[in-house]
N, C-alpha and C positions, 0 to 999 in steps of 0.2 A: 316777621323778621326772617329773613334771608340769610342761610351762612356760606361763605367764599373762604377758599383754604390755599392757602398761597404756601407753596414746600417748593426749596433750592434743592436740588439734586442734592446726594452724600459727597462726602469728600472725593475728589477725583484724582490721579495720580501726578498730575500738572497741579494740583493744588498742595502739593505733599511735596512736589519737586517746585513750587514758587513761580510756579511758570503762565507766562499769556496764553488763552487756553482758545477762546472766542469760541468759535464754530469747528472746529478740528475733536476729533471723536476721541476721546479720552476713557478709559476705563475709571471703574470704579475700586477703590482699595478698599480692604478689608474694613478699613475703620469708615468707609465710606459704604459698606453694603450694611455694617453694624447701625450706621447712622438711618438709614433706608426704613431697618425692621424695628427701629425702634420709635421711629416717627408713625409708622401704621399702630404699633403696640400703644402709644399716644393717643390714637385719634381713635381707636378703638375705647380705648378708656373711659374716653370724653362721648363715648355714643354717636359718633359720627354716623350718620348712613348716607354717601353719596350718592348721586341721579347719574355724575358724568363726572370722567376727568379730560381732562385736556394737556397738551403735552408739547416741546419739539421734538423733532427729527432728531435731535443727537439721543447718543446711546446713553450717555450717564443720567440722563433725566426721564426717560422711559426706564431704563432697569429699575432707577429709584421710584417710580410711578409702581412697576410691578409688586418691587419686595413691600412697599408700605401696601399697597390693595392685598396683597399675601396674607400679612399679620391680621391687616381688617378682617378676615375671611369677607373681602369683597370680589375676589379677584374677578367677578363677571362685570365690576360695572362697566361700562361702555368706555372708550379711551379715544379721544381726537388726536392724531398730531401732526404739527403745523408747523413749516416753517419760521413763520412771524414770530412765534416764542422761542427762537434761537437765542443764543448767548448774543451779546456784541460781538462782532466783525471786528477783531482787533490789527486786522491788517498784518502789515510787518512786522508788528510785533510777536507775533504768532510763532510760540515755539522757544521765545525769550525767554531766561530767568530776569526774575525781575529787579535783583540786585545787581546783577552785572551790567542790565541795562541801565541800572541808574550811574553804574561807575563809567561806561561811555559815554551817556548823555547829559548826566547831570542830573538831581533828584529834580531839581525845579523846572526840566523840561519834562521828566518821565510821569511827573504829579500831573504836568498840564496835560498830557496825552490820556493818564487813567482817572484824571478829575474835575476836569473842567466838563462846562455841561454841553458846549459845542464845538470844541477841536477835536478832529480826528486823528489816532495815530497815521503814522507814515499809513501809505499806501501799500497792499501787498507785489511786488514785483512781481510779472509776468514768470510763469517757471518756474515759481515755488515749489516745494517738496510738499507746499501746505494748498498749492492751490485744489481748487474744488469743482472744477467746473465744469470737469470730467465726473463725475459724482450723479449718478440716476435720481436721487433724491430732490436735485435743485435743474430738472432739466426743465427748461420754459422761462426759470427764475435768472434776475441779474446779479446775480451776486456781487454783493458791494466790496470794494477794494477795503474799504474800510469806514469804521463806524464811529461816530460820537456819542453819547448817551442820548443826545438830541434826533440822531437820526435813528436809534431802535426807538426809541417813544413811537418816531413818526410810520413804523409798522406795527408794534405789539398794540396800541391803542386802535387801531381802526378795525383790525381783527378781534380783540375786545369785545368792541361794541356790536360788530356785524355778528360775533358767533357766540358769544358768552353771554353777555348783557341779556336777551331773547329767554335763554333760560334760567335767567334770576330774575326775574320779572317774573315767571311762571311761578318764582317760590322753590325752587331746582337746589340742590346743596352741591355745591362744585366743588373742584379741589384743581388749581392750574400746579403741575410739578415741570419747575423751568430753570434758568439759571439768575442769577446775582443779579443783572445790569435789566434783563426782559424782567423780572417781580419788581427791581426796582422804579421801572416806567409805572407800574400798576398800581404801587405804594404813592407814587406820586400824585396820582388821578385820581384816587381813592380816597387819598387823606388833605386831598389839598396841598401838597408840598412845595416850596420855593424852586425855582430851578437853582436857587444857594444852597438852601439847607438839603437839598434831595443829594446833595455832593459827600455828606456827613452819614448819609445812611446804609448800614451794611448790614446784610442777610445775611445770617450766618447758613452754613450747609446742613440740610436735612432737622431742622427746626421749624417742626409747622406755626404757619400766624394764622389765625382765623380772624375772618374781618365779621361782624354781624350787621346787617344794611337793612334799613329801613325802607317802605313799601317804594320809594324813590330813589332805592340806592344808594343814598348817603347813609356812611361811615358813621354808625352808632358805637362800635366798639373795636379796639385792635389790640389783637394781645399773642404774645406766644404761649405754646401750648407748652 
């Protein structure tokens, strides 16, 4: 039996302030570093010992990678990170409260933009305060104007199987620390989920899920810790 540990970044300060957060580099708040050391204090508990983590480029999911490997007294084990486990590309929406943008747009357009499984929000305008493309991090890469859930699937999943898959096969005890919309591509793959019902399920921040996988990968057990 193979164990995968799936942990959403802590609380981030765009998440404290209700805001579209996507790929724009957000701090972590206090209650969001507390979230970090208390998810490693968890996984220590539960005897965890990891081979690898794997991670994005954004800061709030790496720090939270750090302080939980802190608490484990792991902090050696090895860390990937990778673009493809980015947040959703929330486009123009980026930087929005989320209430105000329902009172210009309408909840029933703002639902379809953060819930439907393959409309993207608007597109981000050229000369954004948010654009990125100036960024050394994503030099080579296209960075998408904006993303559907359908369209992060169509990169956290190939990157999945090309770099992670290899070593849970081996019997490797992984831990991916990423955000809301990239775990929930993973939950979806993982557990078989509809692209309807995958619309109903929400990660909470800095709660680890452990998947347990059988010698083929398939989903034996999913539980939060």
């Amino acid at each position: 039996m193979t164990k995968l540990i799936l942990l959403r970044h802590g609380q981030s300060q765009w998440n404290l302030e209700n805001r579209f957060t996507g790929w724009w580099d957000v701090g972590l708040t206090e209650q969001g570093a507390a979230e970090a050391q208390a998810a490693g204090k968890t996984l220590l508990a539960e005897g965890i010992e990891l081979d690898q983590v794997f991670t994005s480029v954004q800061a709030r999911a790496i720090k939270t990678a750090n302080m939980a490997l802190g608490m484990m007294r792991q902090a050696w084990v090895p860390m990937t990170k990778d673009w493809r486990l980015n947040e959703r590309h929330y486009g123009g929406l980026t930087g929005l409260n989320k209430a105000e943008t329902e009172a210009k747009h309408g909840k029933e357009q703002v639902l379809q933009w953060r819930r439907s499984f393959d409309v993207p929000p608007p597109p981000m305008e050229a000369g954004s305060e948010f654009d990125l493309s100036q960024d050394r991090r994503y030099r080579g890469i296209a960075i998408p104007a904006a993303e559907s859930l359908k369209d992060t699937i169509a990169r956290v999943l190939p990157y999945f199987e090309a770099e992670i898959v290899p070593m849970l096969r081996k019997g490797k005890t992984v831990m991916i620390v990423a955000h809301g919309n990239s775990l929930r591509a993973l939950v979806k793959h993982l557990s078989g989920i509809s692209d309807t019902d995958i619309l109903h399920e929400e990660i909470p921040t800095g709660k680890p899920m452990l998947y347990e996988l059988d010698s083929d990968l398939k989903a034996i057990s999913r539980r939060y810790l």
